[in-house]
N, C-alpha and C positions, 0 to 999 in steps of 0.2 A: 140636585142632590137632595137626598129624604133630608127632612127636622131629625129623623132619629140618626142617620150619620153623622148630621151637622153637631145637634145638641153632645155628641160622645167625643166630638171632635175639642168643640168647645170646653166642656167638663175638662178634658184631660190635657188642654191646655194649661188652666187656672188652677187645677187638685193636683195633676202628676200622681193616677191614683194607682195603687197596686193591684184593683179589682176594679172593674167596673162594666156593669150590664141596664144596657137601657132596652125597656121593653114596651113592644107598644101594645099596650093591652084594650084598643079602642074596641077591637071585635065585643069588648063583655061589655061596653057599656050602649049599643046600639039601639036607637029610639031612647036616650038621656039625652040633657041638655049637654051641647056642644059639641055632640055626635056629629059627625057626616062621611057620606062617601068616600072611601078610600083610603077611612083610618087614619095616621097622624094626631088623634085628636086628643089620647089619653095615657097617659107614659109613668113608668115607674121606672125609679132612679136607685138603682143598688152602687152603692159606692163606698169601697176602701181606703182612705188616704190618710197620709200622716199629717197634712195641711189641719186635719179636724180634729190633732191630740190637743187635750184640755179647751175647748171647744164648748158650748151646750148643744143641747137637742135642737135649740133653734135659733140657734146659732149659726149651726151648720146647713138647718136649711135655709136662713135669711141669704147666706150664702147661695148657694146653689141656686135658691127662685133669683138673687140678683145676674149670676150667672146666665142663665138661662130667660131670664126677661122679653128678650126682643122675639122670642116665638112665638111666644102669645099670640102676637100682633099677626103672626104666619096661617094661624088655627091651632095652636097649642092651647086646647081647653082643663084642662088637668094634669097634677104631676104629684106621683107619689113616691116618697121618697126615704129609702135607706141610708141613712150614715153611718159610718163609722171608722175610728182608729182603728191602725192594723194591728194592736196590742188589745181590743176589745170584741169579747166572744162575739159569733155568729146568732144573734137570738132565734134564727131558723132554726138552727143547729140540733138538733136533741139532744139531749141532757141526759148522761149517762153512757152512751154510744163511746167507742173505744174505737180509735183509726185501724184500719189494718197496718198488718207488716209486723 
């Protein structure tokens, strides 16, 4: 089983999140340190849960990187990481934009 199934597997054990997308973004950093064949090596973490209301910024990730620890050791060289409550905006989001409907 991939680290990126495992690591979503895990996250949504510990969080129970209402969003959550892990993406393995190793293709953009190939020839960087901790690169290698066949990807696994560099992940971003988008993640919604209510576990992370009143929380810090890092707080939530002290969390997550404990979370997610033992992959390192797999070849998980990097992790970037989104937090947040599901009562706090999308900073993706654009600002101004109106939903349809």
């Amino acid at each position: 089983m991939s680290i990126k199934t495992r690591m979503a597997e895990r996250l949504t054990s510990i969080f129970s999140p209402a969003a959550l997308d892990v993406l393995d973004e190793s293709d953009r950093h190939k020839g960087h340190g901790g690169w290698r064949e066949g990807g696994e090596t560099h992940f971003r973490v988008r993640i919604v849960a209510e576990a992370f209301s009143g929380m810090s910024r890092v707080a939530r990730h002290r969390a997550i990187n404990e979370a997610v620890a033992g992959f390192f050791a797999e070849g998980l060289h990097a992790l970037a990481i989104e937090a947040r409550a599901p009562d706090e905006p999308d900073p993706r989001a654009r600002q101004g934009s109106q939903p349809a409907g």
